[in-house]
KOLLODO-735966 format. One record per residue: residue number from 1; residue in three letters; x, y, z of N, C-alpha, C in turn. Coordinates in pm, 1 decimal, always signed. Atoms other than C-alpha are relative to their C-alpha. Layout:
BEGIN
PT|vexmar|lotor|n_xx|n_yy|n_zz|ca_xx|ca_yy|ca_zz|c_xx|c_yy|c_zz
PT|NUM|ALA|X|Y|Z|X|Y|Z|X|Y|Z
...
//
This chain:
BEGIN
PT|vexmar|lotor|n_xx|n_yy|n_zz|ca_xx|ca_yy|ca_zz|c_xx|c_yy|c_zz
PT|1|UNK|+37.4|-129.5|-57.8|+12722.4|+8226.0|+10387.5|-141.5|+36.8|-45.0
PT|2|UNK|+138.2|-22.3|+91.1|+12349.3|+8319.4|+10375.6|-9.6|+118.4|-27.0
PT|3|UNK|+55.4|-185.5|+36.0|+12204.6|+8627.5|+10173.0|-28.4|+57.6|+87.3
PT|4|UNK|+77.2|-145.6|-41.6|+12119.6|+8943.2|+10191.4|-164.5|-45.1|-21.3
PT|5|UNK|+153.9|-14.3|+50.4|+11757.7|+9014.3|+10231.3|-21.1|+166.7|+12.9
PT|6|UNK|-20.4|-178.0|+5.0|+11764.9|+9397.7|+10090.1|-213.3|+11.2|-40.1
PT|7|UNK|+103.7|-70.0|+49.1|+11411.1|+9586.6|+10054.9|+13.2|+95.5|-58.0
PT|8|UNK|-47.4|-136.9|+64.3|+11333.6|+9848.6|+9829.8|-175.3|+96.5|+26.5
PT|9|UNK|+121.3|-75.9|-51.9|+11055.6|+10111.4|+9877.8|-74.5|-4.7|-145.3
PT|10|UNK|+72.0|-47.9|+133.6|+10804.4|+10240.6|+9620.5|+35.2|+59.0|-97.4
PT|11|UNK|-97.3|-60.5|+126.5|+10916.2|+10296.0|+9318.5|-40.0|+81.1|-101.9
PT|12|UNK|+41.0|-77.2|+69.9|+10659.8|+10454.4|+9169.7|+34.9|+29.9|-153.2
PT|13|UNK|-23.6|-70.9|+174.6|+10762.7|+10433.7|+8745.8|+104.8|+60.1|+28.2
PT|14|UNK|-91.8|-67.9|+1.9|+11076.4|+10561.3|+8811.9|+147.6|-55.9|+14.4
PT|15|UNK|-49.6|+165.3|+44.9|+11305.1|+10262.3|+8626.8|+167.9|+89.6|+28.5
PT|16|UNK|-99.9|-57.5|-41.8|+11632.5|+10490.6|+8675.6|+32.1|-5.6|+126.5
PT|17|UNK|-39.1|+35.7|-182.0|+11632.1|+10507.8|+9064.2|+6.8|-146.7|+11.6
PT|18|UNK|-20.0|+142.9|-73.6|+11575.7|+10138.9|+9060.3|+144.0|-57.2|-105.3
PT|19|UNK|-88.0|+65.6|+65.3|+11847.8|+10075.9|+8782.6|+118.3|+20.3|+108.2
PT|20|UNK|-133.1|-30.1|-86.3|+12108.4|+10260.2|+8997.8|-53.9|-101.1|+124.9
PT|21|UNK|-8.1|+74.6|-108.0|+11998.1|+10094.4|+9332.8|-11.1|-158.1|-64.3
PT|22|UNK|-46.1|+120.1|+35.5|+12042.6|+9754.8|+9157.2|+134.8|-19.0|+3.3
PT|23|UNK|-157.8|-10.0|+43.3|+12369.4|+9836.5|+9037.3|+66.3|-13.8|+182.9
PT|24|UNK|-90.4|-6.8|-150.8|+12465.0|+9936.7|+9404.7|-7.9|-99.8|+89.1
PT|25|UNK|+16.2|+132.3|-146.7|+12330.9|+9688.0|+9631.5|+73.3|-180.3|-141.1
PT|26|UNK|-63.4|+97.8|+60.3|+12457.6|+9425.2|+9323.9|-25.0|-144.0|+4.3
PT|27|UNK|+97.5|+85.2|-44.4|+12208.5|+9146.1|+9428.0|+37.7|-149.6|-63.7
PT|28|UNK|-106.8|+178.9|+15.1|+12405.5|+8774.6|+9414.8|-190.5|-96.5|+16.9
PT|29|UNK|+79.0|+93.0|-28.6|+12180.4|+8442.0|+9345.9|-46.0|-13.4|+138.6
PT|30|UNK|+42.2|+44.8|-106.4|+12145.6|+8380.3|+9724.6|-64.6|+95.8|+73.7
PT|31|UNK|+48.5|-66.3|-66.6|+12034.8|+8704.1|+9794.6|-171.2|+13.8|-44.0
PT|32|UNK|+122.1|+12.9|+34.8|+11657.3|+8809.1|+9833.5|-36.2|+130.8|+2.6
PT|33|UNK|+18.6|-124.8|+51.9|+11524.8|+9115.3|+9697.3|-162.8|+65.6|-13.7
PT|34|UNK|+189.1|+17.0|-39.2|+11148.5|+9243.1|+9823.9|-12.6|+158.0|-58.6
PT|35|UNK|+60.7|-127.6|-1.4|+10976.5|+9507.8|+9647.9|-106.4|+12.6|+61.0
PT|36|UNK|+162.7|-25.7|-118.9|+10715.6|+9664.3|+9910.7|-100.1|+76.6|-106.3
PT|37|UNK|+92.4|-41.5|+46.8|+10492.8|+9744.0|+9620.8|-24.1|+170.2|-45.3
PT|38|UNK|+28.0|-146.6|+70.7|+10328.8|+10075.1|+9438.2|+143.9|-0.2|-83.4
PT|39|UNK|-100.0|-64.9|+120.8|+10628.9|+9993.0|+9151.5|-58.3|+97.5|-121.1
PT|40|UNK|+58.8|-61.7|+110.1|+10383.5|+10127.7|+8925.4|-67.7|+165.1|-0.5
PT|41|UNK|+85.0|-72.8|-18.7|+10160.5|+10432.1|+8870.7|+130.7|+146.3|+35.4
PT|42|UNK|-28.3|-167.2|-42.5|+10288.6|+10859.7|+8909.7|+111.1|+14.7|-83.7
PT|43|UNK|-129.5|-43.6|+53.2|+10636.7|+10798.9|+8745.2|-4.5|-26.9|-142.3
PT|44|UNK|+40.4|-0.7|+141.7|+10673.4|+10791.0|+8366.4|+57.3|-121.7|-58.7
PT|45|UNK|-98.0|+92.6|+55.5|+10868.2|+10448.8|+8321.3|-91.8|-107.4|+95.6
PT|46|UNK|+60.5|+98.3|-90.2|+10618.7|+10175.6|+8516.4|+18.2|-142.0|-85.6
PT|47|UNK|-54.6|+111.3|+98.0|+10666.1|+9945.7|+8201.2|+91.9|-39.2|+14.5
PT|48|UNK|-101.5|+46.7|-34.7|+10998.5|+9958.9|+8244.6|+67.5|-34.1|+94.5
PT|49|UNK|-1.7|+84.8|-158.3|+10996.0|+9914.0|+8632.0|-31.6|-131.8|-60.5
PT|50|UNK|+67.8|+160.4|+38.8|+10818.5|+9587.6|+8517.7|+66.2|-86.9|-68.7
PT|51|UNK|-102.4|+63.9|+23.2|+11048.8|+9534.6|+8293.8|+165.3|-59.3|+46.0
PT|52|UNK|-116.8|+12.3|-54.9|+11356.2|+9542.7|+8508.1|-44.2|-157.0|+116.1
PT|53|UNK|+9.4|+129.1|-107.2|+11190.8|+9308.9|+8778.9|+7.8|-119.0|-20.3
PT|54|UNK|+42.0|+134.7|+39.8|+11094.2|+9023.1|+8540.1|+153.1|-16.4|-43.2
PT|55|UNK|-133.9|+45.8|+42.7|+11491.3|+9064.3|+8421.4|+67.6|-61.3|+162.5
PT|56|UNK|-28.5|+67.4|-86.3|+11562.6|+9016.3|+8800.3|-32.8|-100.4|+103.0
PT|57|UNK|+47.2|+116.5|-43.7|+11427.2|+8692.3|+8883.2|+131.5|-109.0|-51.2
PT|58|UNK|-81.1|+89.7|+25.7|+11725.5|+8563.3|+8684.3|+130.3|+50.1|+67.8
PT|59|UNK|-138.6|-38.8|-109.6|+11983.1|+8724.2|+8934.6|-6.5|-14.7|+104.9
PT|60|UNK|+24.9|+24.4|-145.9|+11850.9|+8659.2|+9274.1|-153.9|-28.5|+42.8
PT|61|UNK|+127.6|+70.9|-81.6|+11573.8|+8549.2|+9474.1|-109.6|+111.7|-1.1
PT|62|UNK|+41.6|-165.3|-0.7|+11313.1|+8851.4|+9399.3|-173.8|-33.3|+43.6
PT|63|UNK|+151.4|-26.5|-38.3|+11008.8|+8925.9|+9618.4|-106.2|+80.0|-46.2
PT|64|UNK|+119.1|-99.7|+27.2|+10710.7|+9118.0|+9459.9|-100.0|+15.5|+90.9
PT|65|UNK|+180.7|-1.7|-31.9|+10462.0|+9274.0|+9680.6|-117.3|+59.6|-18.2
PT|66|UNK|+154.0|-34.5|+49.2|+10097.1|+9395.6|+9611.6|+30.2|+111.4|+52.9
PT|67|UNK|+60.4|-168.8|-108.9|+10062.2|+9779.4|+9682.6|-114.0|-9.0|-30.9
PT|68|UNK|+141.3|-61.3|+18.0|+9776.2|+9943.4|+9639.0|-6.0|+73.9|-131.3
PT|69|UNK|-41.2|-26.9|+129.1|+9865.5|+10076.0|+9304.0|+26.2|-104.4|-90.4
PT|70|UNK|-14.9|+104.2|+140.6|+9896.3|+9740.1|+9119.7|-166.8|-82.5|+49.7
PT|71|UNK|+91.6|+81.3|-5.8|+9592.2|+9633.7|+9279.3|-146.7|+128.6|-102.8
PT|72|UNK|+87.9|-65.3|+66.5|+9394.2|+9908.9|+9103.6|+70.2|+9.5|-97.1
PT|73|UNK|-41.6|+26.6|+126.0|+9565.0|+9862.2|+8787.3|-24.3|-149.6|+6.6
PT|74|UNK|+26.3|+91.0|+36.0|+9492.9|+9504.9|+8778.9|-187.7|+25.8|+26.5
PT|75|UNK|+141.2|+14.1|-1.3|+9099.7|+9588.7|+8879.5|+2.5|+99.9|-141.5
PT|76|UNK|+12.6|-72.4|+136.9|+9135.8|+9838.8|+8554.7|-13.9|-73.9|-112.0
PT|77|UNK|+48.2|+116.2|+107.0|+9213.2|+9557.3|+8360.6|-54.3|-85.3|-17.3
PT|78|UNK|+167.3|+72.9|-85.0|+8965.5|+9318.7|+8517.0|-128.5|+40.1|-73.9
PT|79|UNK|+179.0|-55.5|-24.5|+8688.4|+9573.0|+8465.9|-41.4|+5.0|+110.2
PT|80|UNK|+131.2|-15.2|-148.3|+8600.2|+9578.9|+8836.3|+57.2|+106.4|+17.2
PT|81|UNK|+66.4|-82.6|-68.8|+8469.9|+9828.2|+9020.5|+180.5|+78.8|+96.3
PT|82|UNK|-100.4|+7.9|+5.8|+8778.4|+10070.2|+9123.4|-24.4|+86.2|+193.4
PT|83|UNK|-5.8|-105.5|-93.9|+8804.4|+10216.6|+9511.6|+47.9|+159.1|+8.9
PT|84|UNK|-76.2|-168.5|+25.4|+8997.4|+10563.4|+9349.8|-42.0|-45.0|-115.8
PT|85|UNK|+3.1|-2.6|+137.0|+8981.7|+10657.1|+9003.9|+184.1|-16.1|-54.9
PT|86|UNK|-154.9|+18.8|+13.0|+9299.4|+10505.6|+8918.0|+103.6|+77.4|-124.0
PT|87|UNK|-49.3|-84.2|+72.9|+9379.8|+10735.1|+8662.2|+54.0|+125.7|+51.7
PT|88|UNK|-35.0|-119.1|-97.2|+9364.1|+11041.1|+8883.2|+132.0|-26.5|+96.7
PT|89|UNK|-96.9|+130.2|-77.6|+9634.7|+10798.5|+9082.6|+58.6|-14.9|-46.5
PT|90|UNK|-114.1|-1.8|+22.1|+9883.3|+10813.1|+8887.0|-33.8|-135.9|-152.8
PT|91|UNK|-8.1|+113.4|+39.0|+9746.3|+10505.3|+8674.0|+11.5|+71.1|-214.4
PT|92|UNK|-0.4|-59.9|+126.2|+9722.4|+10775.4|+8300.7|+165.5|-32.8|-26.7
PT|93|UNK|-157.4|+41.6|+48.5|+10138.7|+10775.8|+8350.2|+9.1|-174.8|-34.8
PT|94|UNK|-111.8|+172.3|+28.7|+10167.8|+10391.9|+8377.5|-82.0|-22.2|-164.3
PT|95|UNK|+63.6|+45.8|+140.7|+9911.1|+10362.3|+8037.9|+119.1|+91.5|-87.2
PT|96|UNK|-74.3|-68.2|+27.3|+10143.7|+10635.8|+7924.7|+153.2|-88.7|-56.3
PT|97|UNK|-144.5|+55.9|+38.4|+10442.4|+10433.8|+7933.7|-17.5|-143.5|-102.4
PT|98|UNK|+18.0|+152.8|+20.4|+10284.4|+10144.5|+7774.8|+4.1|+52.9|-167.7
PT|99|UNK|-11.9|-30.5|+179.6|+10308.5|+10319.0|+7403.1|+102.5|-50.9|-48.7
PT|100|UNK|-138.8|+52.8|+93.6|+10503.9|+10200.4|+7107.2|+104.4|+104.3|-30.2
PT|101|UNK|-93.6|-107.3|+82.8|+10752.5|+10330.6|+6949.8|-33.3|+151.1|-114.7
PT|102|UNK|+82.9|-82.9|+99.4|+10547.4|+10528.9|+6727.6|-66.9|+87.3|+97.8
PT|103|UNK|+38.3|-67.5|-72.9|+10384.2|+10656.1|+7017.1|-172.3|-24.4|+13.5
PT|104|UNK|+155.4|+61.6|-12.0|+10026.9|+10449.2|+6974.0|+7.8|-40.8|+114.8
PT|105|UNK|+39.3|+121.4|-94.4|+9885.6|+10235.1|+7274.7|+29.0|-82.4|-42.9
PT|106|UNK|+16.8|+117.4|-36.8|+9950.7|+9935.1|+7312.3|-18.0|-93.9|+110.9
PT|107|UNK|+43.0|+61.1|-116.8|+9761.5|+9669.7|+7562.4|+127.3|-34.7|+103.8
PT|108|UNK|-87.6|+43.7|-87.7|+9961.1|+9604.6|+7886.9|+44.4|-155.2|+5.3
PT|109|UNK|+17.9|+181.0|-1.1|+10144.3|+9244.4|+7810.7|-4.5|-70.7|+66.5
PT|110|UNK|+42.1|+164.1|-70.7|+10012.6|+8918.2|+7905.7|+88.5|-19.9|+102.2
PT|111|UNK|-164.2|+53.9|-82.8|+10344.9|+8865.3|+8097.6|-20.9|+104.8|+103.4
PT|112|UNK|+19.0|-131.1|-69.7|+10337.1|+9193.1|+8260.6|-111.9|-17.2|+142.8
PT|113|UNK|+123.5|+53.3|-80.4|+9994.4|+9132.7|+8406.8|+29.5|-112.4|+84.9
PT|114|UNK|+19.1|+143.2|-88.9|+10017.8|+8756.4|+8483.4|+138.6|+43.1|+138.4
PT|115|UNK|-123.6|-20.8|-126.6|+10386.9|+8864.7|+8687.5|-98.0|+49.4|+116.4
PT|116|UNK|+45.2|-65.3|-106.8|+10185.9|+9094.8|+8871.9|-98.0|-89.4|+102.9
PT|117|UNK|+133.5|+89.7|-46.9|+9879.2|+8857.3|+8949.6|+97.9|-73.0|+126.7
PT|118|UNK|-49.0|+70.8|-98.2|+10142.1|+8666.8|+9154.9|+100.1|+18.8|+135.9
PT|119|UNK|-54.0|-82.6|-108.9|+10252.4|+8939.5|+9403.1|-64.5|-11.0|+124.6
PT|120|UNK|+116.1|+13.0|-136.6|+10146.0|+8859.4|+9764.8|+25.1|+102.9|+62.6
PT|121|UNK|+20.2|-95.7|-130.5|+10111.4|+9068.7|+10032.7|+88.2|-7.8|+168.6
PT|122|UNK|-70.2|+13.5|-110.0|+10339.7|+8981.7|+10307.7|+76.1|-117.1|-29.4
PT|123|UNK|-117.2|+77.8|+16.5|+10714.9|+8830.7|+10310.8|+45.5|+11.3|+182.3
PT|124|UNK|-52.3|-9.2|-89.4|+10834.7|+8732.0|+10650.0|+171.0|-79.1|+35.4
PT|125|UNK|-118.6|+27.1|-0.3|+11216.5|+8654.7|+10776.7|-23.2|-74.1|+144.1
PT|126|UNK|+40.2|+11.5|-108.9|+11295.2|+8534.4|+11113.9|+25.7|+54.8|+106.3
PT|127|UNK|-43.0|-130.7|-75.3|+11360.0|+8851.7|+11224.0|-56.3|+100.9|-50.4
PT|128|UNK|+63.4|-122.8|+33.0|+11157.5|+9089.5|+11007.5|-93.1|-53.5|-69.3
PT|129|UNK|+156.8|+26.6|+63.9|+10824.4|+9099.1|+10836.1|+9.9|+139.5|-102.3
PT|130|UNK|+27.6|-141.0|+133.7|+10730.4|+9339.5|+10489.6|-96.4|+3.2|-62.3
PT|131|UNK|+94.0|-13.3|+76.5|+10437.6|+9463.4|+10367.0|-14.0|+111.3|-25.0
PT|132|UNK|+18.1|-123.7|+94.0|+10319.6|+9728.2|+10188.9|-21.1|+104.2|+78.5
PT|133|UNK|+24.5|-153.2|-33.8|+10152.3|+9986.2|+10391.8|-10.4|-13.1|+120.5
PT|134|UNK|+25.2|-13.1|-152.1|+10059.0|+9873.1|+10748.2|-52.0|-137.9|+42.8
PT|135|UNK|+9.4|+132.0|-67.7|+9996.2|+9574.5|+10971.9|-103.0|+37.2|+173.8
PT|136|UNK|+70.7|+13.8|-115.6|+9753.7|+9500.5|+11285.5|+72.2|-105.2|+110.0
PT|137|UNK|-116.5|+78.5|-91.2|+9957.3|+9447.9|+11593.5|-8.4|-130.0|+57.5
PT|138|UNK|+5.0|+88.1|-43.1|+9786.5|+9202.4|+11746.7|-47.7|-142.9|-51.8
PT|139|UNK|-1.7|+106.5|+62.9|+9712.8|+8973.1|+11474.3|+77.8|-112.4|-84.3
PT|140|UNK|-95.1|+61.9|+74.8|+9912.8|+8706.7|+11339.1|-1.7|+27.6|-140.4
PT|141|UNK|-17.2|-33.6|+157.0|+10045.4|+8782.4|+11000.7|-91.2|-38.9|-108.0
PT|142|UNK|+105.7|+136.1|+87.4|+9876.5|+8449.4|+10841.6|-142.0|+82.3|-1.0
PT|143|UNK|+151.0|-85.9|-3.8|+9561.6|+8669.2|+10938.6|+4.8|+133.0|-16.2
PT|144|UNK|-21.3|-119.5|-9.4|+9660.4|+8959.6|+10890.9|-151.6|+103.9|-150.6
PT|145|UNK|+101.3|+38.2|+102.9|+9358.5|+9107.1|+10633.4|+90.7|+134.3|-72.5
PT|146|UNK|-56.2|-28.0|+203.5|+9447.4|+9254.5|+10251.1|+13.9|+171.0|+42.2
PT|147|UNK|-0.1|-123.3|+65.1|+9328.0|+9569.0|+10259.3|+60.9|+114.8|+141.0
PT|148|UNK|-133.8|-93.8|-82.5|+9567.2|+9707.3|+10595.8|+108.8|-5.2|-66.0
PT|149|UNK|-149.6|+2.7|+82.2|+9869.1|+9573.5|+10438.6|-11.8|+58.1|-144.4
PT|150|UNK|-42.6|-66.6|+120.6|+9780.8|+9721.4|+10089.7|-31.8|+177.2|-17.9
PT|151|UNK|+76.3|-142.2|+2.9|+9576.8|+10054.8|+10227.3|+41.2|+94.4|+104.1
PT|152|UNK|-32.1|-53.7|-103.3|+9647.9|+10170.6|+10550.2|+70.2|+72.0|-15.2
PT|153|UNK|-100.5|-131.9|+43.3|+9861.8|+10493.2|+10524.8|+44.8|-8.0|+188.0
PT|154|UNK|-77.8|-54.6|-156.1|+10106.0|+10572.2|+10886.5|-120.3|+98.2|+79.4
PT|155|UNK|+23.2|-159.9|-14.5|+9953.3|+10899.6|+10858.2|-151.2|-10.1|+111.0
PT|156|UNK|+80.7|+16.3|-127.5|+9651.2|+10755.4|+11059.0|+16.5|-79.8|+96.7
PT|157|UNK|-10.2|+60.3|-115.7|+9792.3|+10546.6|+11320.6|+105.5|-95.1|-55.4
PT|158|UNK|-133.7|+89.5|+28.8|+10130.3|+10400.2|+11393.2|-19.7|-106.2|+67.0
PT|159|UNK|+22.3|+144.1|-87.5|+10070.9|+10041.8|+11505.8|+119.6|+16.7|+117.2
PT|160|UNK|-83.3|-21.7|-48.1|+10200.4|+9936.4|+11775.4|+123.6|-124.3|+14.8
PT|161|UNK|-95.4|+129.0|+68.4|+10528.9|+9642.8|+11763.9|-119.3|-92.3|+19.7
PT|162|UNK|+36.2|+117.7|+15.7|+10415.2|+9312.9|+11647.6|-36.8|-101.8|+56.5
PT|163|UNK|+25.6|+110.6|-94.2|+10290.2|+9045.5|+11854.8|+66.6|-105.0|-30.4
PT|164|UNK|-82.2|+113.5|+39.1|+10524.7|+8795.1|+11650.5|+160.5|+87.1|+57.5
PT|165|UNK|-116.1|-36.2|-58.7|+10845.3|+9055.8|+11817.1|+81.6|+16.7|-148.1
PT|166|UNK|-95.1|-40.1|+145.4|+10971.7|+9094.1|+11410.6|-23.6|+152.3|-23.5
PT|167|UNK|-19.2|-130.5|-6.4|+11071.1|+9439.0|+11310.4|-58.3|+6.1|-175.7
PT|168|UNK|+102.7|-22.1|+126.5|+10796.7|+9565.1|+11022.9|+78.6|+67.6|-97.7
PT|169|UNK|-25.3|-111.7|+87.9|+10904.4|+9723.0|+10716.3|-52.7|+6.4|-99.3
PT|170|UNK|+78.7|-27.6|+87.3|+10703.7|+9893.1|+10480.2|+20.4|+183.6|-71.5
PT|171|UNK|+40.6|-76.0|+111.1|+10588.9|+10119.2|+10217.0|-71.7|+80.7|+23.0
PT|172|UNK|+160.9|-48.0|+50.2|+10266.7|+10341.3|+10093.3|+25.0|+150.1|+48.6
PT|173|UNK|+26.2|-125.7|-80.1|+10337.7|+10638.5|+10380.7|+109.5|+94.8|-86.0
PT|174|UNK|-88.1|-71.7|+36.8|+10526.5|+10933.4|+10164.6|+77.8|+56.0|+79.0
PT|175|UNK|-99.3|-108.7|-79.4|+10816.8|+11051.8|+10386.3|+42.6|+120.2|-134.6
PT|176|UNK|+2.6|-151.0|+120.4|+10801.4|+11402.0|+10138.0|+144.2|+99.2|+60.8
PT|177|UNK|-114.4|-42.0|-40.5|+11108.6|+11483.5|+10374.8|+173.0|-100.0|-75.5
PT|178|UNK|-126.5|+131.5|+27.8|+11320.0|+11193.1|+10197.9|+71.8|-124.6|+79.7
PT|179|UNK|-115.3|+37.4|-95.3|+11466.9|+11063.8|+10505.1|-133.6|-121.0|+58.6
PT|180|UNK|+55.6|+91.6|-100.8|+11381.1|+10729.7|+10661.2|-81.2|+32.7|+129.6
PT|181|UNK|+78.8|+51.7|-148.9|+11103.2|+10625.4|+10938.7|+65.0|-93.9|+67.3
PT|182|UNK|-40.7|+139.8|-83.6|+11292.7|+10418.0|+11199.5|-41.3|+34.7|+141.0
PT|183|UNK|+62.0|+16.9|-129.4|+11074.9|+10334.2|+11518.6|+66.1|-81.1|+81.9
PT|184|UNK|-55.1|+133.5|-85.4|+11297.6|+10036.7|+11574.2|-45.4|-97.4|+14.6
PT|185|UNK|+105.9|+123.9|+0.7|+10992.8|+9814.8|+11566.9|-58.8|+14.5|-146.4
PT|186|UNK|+51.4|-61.5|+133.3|+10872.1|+9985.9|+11258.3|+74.0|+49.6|-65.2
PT|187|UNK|-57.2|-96.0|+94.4|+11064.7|+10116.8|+10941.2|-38.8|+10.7|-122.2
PT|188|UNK|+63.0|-28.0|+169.6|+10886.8|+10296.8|+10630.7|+162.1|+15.5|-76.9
PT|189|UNK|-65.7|-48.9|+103.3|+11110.4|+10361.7|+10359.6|-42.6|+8.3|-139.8
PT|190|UNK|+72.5|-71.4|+151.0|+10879.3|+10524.1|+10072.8|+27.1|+160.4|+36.1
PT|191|UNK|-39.3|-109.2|+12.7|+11107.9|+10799.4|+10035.4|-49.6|+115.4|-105.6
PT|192|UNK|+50.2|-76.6|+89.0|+10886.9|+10981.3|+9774.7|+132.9|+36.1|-58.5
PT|193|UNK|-102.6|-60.9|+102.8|+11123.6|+10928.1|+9508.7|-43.4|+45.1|-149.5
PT|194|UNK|+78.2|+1.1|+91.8|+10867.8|+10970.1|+9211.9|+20.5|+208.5|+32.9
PT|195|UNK|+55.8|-132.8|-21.0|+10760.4|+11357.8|+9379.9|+195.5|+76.0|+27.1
PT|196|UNK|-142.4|-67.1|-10.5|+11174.2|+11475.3|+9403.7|+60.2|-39.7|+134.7
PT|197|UNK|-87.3|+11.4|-167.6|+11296.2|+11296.1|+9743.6|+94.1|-137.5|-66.7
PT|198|UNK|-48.0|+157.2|+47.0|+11464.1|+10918.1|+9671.9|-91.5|-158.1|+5.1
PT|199|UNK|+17.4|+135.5|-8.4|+11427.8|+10587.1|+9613.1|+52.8|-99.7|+89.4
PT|200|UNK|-98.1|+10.4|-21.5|+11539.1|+10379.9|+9874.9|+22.0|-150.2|+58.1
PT|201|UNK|-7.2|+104.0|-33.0|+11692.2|+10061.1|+9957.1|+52.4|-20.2|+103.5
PT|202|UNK|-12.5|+39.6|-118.8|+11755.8|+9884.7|+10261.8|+33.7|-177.6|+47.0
PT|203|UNK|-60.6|+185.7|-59.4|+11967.1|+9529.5|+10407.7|-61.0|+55.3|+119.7
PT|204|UNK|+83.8|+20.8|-105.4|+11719.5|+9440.3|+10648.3|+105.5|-40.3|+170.8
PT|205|UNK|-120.8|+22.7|-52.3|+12044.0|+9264.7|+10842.9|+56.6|+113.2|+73.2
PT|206|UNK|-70.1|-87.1|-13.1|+12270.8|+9520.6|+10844.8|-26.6|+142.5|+30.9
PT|207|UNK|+74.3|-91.0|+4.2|+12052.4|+9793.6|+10837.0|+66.4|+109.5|-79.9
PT|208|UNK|-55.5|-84.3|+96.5|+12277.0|+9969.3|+10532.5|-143.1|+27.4|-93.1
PT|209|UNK|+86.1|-38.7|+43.7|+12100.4|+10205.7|+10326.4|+52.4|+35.4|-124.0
PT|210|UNK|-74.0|-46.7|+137.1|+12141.6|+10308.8|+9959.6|-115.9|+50.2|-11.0
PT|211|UNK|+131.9|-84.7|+76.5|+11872.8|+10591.2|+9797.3|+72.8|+67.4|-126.6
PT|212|UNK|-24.4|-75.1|+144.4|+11872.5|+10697.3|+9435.8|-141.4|+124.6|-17.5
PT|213|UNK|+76.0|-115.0|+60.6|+11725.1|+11009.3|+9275.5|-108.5|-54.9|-106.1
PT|214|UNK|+87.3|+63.9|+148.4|+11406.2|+10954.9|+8984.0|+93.1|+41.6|-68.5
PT|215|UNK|-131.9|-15.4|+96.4|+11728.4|+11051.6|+8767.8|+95.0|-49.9|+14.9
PT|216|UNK|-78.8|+99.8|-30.5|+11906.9|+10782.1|+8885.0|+144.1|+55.6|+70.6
PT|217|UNK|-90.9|+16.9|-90.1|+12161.4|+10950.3|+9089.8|+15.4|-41.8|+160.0
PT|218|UNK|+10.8|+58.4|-167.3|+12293.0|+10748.8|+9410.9|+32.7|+119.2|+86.9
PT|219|UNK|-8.0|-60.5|-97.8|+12258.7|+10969.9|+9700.5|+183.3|+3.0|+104.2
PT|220|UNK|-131.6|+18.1|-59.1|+12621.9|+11049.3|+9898.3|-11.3|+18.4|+105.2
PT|221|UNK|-0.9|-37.8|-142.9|+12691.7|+11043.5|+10247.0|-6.0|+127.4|+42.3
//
């Protein structure tokens, strides 16, 4: 029987919503598990987002992708040149979470980083496609360029379906109402669960939904 292929939205530092939506969706070896990016940055636990992901590589098949929030936290630690001030961005919480026990700094680890370094930008099925923030309709994916899929916000223009006929799903755009985008060709699910809406996950398949609270409660029918 083949997997699930569940997505999860932006998670924004907020390691509780993703503990519960683990627990719920319960993610078997064969299944495949895509984060659409921005795990990091606004919420007060981005370490420990980071830490939960690198624990689930040993439970199922787990996709990481590039938001736009790990790509300006990796130019932070780089040293390059930053398009936002990634601090103003939410990037003070993720240094925030990176203290000891004592409550000093300590550098973001080696591991941490290198995981991230190896997050691409687009996962396709043979029925759906996922990237972070937005896609250009009429270009093939393979070409598709970096900075739509990691920048592009809804909020200025809803593409229109795909020229490959796969049904998009992505990230980046805050629904601040909580509630899913479904175009039918298009579905956001960055339920602004960081700002008080949910976290939320999604079987691409089935089209079942599970959303947790940043206080880790699962949402009820």
């Amino acid at each position: 029987m083949p997997g699930r292929i569940i997505a999860i939205g932006d998670i924004h530092g907020c390691a509780a919503a993703l503990r519960t939506l683990v627990e719920a969706t319960n993610p078997r070896a064969n299944d495949t598990l895509i984060t659409l990016g921005d795990c990091v940055d606004r919420g007060l636990q981005s370490s420990q987002v980071i830490e939960q992901l690198l624990a689930l590589r040993e439970t199922c098949r787990l996709v990481p992708l590039l938001g736009n929030h790990e790509e300006m936290m990796l130019n932070f630690v780089d040293g390059r040149p930053q398009p936002d001030d990634w601090f103003e961005c939410g990037g003070a919480e993720t240094v925030e979470s990176y203290r000891d026990a004592d409550g000093k700094f300590f550098p973001v680890p080696p591991e941490h980083v290198d995981f991230i370094r190896t997050w691409g930008d687009c996962f396709e099925t043979d029925t759906h496609f996922f990237v972070h923030a937005n896609y250009e309709a009429e270009r093939p994916l393979a070409q598709q360029h970096w900075q739509t899929m990691r920048w592009q916000s809804l909020k200025f223009g809803i593409p229109d379906p795909h020229e490959s006929g796969k049904i998009a799903v992505v990230g980046h755009t805050s629904l601040k109402n909580g509630e899913i985008l479904d175009l039918g060709y298009l579905v956001c699910i960055d339920t602004y669960c960081w700002g008080g809406g949910w976290l939320t996950a999604l079987d691409a398949d089935s089209g079942q939904t599970w959303q947790a609270d940043r206080d880790g409660r699962l949402r009820q029918p």
